[in-house]
N, C-alpha and C positions, 0 to 999 in steps of 0.2 A: 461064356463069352470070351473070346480072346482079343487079350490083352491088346494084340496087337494090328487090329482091323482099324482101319484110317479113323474114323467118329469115335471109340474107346480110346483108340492109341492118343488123340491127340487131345482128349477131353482128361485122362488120366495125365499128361506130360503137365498140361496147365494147371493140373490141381495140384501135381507134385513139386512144378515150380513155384507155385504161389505158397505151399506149407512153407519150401525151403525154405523161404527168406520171413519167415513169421514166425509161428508159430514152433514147429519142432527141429529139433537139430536132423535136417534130412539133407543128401545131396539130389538136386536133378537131373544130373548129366548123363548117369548111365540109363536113363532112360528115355534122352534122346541120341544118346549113342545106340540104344537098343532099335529104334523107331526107324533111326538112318538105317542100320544095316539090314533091315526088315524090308526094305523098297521104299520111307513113308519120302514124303517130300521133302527134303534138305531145307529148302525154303521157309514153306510151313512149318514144320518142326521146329527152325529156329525161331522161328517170329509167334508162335506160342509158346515155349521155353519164355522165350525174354518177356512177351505178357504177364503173362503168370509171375513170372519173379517178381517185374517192376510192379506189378497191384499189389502182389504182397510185401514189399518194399514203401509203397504207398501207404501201406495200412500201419506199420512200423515207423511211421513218420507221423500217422494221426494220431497215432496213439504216445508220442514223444510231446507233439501237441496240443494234445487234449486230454489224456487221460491220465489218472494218477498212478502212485506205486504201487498198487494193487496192480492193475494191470501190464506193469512196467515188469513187475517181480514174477508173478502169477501165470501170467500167460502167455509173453515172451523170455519169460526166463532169464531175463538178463540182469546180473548180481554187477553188482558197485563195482567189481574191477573190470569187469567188462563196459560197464558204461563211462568211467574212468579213459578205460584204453580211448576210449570213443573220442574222448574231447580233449582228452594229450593230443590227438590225432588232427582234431579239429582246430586245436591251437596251434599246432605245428602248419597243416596246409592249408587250413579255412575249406570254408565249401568245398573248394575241388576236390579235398577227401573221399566227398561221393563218389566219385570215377571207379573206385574201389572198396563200393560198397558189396559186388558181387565175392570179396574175399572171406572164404570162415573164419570163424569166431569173430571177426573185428566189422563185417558188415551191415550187420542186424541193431549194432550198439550205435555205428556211424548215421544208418535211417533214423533211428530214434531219438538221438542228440538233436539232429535237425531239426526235426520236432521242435524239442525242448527247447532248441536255441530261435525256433521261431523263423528257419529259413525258409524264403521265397519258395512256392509249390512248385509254381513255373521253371525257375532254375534247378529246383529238387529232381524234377521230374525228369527235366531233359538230361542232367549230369550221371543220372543213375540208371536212366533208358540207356544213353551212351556205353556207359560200364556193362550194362549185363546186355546187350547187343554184342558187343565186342568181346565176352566170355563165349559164349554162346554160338559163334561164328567161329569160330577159332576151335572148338571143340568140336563143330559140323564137318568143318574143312578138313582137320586132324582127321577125323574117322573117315571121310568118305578117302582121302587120300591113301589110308592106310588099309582101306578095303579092297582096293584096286590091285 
């Protein structure tokens, strides 16, 4: 199957964006930079990129929420100085932090804090759709402009 036919392409970009931001240290950019320069739709591509992130964003917020160090350590991997950075961060800007939750290493610790600290879903959700919207577009625009 190739990779790069519109129902794979766009099913593998959501699963790649949702790992990023959970589970393993992955990026998913080059894989809608791959999708853009392949014909897929700029649009779509971006707007499942940023799905995929923010549910796995979401899931990194349930689990800052609900679930213990086992799964805090275990299977987002994320160690005391990392979750540390997190809330240095969170102390410094408060919520808004999220905006920038799409950046690495300090991302994944920022969803998770939120969690912990028991932030609003609603606000969670929109401040960190916002953030990987705004990655995500901007990485669209770069490549189709720099395809031309």
């Amino acid at each position: 199957m190739d990779i790069f036919s519109d129902n794979q392409g766009y099913l593998a970009l959501f699963l790649l964006s949702f790992l990023a931001s959970t589970l393993v240290p992955l990026g998913s950019e080059w894989l809608l930079v791959a999708l853009l320069l392949n014909g897929h739709n700029p649009v779509l591509s971006v707007g499942v990129a940023t799905a995929g992130n923010t549910l796995g964003a979401c899931l990194t917020h349930g689990i800052g929420l609900y679930g213990g160090p086992f799964l805090m350590d275990r299977v987002l991997r994320i160690d005391e100085a990392a979750r540390q950075r997190g809330e240095r961060l969170y102390a410094r800007y408060g919520s808004w932090s999220l905006l920038f939750s799409w950046l690495p290493i300090i991302g994944d610790p920022l969803c998770l804090v939120s969690g912990i600290l028991k932030v609003r879903f609603g606000f969670f959700f929109v401040l960190v759709l916002s953030g990987k919207l705004v990655r995500y577009v901007c990485v669209g625009l770069l490549t189709l402009q720099a395809a031309r």
